[in-house]
C-alpha positions in Angstrom: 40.7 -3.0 -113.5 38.9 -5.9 -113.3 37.5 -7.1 -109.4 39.1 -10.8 -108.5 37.3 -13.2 -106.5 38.3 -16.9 -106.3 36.3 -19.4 -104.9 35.9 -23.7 -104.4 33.8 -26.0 -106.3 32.1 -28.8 -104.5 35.0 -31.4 -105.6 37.5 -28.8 -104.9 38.5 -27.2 -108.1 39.3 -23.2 -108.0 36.6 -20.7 -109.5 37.9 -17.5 -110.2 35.2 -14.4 -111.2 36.5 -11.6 -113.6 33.9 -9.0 -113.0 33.9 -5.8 -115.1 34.7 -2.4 -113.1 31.0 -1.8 -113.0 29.8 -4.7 -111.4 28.4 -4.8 -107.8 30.4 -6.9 -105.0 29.7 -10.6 -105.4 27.4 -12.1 -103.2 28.4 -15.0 -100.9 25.4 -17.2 -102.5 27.5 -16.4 -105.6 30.4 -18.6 -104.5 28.8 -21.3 -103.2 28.9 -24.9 -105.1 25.8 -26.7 -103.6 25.9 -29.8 -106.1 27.6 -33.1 -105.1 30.4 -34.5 -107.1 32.2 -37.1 -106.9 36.1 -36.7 -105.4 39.0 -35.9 -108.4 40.3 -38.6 -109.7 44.0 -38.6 -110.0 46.4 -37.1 -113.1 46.1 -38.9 -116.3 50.0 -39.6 -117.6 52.3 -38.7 -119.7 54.4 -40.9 -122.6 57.3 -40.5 -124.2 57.6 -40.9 -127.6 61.2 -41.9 -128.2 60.6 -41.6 -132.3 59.5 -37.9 -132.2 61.3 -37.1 -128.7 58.0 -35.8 -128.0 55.8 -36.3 -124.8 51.9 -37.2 -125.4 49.3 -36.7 -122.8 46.8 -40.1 -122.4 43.6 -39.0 -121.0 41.3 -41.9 -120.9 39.1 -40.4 -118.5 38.2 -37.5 -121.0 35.7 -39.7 -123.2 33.6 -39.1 -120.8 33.3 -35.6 -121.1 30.4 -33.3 -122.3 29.7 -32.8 -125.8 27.5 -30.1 -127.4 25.0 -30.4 -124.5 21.5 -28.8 -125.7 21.5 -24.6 -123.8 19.3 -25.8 -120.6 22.1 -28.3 -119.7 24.7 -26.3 -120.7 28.0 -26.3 -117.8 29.3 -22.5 -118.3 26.3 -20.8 -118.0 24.7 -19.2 -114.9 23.5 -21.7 -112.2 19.5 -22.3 -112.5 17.7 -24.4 -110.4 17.1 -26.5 -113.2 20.6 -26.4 -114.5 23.2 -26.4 -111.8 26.1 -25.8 -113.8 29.9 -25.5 -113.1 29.4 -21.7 -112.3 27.3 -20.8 -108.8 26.1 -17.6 -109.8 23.4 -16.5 -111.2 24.7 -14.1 -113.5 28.7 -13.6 -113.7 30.8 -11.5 -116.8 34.2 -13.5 -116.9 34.9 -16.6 -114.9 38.0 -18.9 -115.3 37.8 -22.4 -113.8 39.3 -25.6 -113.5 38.2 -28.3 -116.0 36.4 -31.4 -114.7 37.8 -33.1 -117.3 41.5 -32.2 -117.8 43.9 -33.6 -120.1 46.1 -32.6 -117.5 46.9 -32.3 -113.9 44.9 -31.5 -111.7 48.4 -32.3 -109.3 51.4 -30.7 -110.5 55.2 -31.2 -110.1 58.1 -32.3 -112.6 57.7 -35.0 -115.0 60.2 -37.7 -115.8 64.1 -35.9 -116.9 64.4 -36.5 -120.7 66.4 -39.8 -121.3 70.2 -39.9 -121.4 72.6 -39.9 -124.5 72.9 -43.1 -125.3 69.1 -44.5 -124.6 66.0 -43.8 -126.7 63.6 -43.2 -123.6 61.2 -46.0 -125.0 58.8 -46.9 -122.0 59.2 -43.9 -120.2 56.6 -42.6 -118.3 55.3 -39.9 -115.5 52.2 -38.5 -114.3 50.4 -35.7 -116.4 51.0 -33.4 -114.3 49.8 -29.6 -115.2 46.4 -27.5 -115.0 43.4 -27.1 -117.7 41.0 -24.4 -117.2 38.0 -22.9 -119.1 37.3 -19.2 -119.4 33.7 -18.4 -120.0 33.7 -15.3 -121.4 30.0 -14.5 -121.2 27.2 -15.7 -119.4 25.2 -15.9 -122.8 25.0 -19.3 -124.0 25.3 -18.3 -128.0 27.6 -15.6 -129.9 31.0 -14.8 -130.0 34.2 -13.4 -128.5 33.8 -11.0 -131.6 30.6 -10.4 -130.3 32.1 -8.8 -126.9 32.2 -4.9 -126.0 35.4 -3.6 -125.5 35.0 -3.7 -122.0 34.4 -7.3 -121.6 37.1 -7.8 -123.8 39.4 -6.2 -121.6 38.4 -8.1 -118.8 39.1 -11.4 -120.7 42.3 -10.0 -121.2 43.1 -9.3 -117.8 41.6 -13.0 -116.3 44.5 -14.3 -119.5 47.5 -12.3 -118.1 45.8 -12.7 -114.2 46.3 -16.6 -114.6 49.4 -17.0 -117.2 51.2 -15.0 -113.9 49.7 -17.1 -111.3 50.4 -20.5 -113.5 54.0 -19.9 -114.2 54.5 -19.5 -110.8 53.5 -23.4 -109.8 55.9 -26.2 -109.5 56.8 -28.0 -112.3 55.3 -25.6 -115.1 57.2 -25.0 -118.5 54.8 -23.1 -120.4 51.2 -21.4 -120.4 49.1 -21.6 -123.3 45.4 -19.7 -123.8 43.5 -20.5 -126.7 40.2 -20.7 -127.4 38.5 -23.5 -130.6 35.8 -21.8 -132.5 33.2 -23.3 -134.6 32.0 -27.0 -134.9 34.4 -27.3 -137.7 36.8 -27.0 -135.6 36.0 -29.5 -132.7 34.3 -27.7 -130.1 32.6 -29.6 -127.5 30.7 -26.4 -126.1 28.6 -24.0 -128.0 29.1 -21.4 -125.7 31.6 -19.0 -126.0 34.8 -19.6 -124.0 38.1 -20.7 -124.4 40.8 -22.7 -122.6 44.2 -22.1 -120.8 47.0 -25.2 -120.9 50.1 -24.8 -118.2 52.4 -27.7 -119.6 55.0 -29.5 -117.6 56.9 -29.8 -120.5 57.9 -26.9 -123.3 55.1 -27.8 -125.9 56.6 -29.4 -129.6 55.3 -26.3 -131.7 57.1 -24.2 -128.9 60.5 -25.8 -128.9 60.8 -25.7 -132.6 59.7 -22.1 -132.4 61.9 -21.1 -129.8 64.9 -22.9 -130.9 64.4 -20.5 -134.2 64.2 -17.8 -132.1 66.5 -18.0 -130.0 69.7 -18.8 -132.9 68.7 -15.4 -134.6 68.3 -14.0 -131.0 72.0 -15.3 -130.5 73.1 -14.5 -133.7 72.6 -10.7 -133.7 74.1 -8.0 -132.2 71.3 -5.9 -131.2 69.4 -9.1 -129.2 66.3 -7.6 -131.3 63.7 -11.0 -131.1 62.9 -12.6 -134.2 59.3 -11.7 -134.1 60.3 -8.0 -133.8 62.7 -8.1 -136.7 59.7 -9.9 -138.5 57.1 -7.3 -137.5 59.3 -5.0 -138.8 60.5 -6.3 -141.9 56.1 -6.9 -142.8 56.0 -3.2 -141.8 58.3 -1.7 -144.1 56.9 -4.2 -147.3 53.1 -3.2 -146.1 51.6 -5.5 -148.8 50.7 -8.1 -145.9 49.4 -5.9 -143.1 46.4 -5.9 -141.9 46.1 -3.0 -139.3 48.4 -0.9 -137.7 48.0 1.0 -133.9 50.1 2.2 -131.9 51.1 -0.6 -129.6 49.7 -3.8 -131.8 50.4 -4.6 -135.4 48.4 -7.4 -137.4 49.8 -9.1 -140.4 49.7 -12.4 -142.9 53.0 -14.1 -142.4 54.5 -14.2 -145.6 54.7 -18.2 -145.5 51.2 -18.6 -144.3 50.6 -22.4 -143.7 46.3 -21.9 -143.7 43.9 -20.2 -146.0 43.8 -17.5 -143.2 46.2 -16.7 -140.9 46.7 -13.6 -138.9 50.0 -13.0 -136.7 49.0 -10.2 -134.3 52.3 -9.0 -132.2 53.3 -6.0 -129.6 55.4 -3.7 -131.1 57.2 -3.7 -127.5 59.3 -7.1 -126.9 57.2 -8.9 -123.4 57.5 -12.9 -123.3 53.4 -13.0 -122.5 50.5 -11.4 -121.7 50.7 -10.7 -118.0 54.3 -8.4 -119.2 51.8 -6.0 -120.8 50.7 -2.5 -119.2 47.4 -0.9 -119.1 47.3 0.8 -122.1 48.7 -2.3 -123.9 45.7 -4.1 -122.6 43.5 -1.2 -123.2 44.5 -1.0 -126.5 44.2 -5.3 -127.9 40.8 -5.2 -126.5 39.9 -2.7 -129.5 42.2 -4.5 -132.2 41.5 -8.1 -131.0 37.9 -7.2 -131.7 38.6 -5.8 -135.1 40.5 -8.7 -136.5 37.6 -11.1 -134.8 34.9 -8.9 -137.4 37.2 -9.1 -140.2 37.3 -12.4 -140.1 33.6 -13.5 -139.8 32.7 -10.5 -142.6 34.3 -12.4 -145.2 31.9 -15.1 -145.6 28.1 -15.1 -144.7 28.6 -18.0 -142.1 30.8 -17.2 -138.9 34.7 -18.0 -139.5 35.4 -20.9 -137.6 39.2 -20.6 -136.0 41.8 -21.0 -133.6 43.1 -18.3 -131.5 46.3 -19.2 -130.2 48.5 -17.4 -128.2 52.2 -17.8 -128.2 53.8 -16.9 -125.0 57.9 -17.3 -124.0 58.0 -20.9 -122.4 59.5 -20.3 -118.9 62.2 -22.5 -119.5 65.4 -20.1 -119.1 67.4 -20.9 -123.0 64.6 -20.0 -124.6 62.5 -17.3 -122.7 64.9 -14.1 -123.5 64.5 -15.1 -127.1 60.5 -15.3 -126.9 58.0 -13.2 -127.7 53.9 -12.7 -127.0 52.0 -13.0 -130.3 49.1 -14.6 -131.5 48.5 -16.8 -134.5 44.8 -16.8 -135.4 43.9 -19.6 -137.9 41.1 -21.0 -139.7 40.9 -24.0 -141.8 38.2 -22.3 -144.5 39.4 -21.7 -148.1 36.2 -20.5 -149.5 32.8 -20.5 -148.1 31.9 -23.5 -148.4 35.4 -25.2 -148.5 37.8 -26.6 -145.8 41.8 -27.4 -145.4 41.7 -30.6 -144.5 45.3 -32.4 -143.2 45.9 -34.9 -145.2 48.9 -37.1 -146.5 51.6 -34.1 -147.5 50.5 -31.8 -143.7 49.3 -34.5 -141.0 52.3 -37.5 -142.1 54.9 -35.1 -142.8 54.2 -31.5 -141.7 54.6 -30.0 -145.0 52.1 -27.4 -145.3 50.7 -26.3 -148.7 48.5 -23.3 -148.7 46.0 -22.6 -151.4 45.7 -19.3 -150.8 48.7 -16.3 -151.8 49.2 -14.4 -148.1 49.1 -11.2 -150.3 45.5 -11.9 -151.4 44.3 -12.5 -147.8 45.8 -9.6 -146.5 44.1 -7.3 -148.9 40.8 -8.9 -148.2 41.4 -8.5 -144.7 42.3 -4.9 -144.9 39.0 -4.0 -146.8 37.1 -6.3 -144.5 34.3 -4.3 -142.4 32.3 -5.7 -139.3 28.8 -5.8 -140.6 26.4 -3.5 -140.1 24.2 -5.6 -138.0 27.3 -6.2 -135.5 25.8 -6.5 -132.2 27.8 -6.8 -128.4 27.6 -9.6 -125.5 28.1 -7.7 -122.3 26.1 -10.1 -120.6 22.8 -9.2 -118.4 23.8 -6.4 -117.1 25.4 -4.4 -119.7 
């Protein structure tokens, strides 16, 4: 079990430090922001978009964020005294921490009510409320999450179910999203490894259309089995799209894969997110989270870029029993020196066409082996 400690940056936002079970007892130096910042600035907003029924974040104030600083300015890793970063310590393993520049919050509290029958919405607006925060998940400035030991792993694990608990508790929160953006050809704005956590005041667009899915076959059968067990099941029992199998995770390619390669790895036991797992859940995803992160960047000789998205039950009560915790890890790269771009047929219209048969992938996948030169980032003290 990972040690806790939370702490204030100089402009008020919370630090949290993950430390593996090894690690000595933070230091008090360790929590102490000496840079000066200017105050927050107040909560972007949010728009409704009475065409889609959709609401859209405007975030102005992000343009001014970092982008792909050079490693001796870089803001997640340890605090120098030539580079005081985001992160007071001198050394940390896991930290989570409010962004400076967040596309929403930092208040929270409800949003405008969705407009009556009768009135498209059009003009309707509200304050984006929510919470953004970045998880550095090493103090190393280059590698990879695939790049992790198990037990770093795990405690990344534990700071995502730590603060999808402690988010779904605030006011005005719908659903809590961790992800993390790998790869410059996939937008990153950081080179060093970490990944982000969204807590929406609104049930995301991808996430209603899911859940409302989910939650007719949930209503529809007798045996309130989820949809993404039946699925599970169903890939399973055909076995000519699974990637691994253990005992409490199984990974497969979805048999209508939208990307080149896409990876659906679920529980085998029905939780709505990750803080719903136990121990030896936990335990066990830090080993096969690892092992589909190798598999992946073994297939080419340049690292895979991807997205590694979580999908957790939105809190919202019609569609939470129906939910289920799975991830959808995606990447945009059709050959090695090829990308999926959206255009016309997927960006206007959301039609996906994949140029790659699931079946194939899979296979691939399966014989995929982490290469021999596979090193770990423990950090410094590993």
């Amino acid at each position: 079990m990972s040690r806790i400690t939370s702490t204030r940056l100089a402009d008020s936002r919370e630090l949290i430090y993950f430390d593996d079970p090894a690690t000595p007892e933070r230091t008090p130096e360790s929590l102490v922001d000496h840079r000066e910042l200017p105050a927050r600035g107040e909560p972007g907003e949010v728009r409704y978009d009475a065409l889609s029924g959709d609401w859209v974040a405007v975030a102005a104030h992000r343009q001014a964020r970092t982008h792909l600083p050079p490693a001796d300015q870089c803001p997640i890793c340890p605090t120098t005294p030539a580079n005081p970063s985001e992160i007071p310590a001198s050394d940390y393993d896991v930290v989570v921490f409010e962004n400076r520049f967040p596309s929403l919050g930092p208040a929270v509290g409800d949003i405008p009510p969705l407009p009556a029958p009768g009135h498209s919405g059009h003009g309707t607006t509200g304050p984006a409320f929510g919470r953004c925060e970045v998880v550095a998940f090493t103090p190393q400035h280059t590698g990879s999450f695939a790049e992790l030991g198990e037990t770093r792993a795990r405690t990344v694990i534990e700071a995502w179910a730590q603060r999808t608990e402690a988010l779904s508790a605030l006011p005005g929160i719908k659903q809590v999203f961790p992800f993390e953006n790998r790869g410059a050809d996939i937008g990153v704005t950081l080179h060093h490894p970490h990944g982000q956590i969204y807590a929406y005041p609104y049930v995301t667009p991808r996430a209603a259309q899911l859940g409302a899915v989910a939650r007719k076959y949930y209503d529809d059968v007798d045996a309130k089995e989820t949809l993404a067990a039946s699925l599970l099941k169903a890939e399973r029992e055909d076995g000519s799209r699974m990637v691994l199998e253990a005992e409490h995770f199984s990974a497969y390619v979805p048999f209508a894969a939208r990307w080149p390669l896409e990876i659906h790895l679920v529980p085998h036991r029905s939780v709505p997110d990750l803080a719903a797992l136990s121990g030896g859940e936990r335990d066990e995803l830090s080993h096969v989270y690892l092992d589909l992160l190798k598999r992946l960047d073994s297939l080419y000789p340049t690292p895979m870029p991807y997205i590694s998205a979580w999908h957790q039950a939105p809190l919202d009560p019609s569609l939470r029993p129906a939910g289920q915790l799975h991830l959808q890890l995606t990447s945009p790269r059709r050959a090695a020196d090829k990308l999926k771009y959206l255009a016309g047929s997927e960006a206007a219209m959301g039609a996906f066409i994949n140029d790659t048969t699931p079946e194939a992938v899979a296979e691939r996948l399966r014989n995929a082996a982490a290469p021999a030169s596979s090193k770990t980032l423990e950090g410094t003290r590993a």
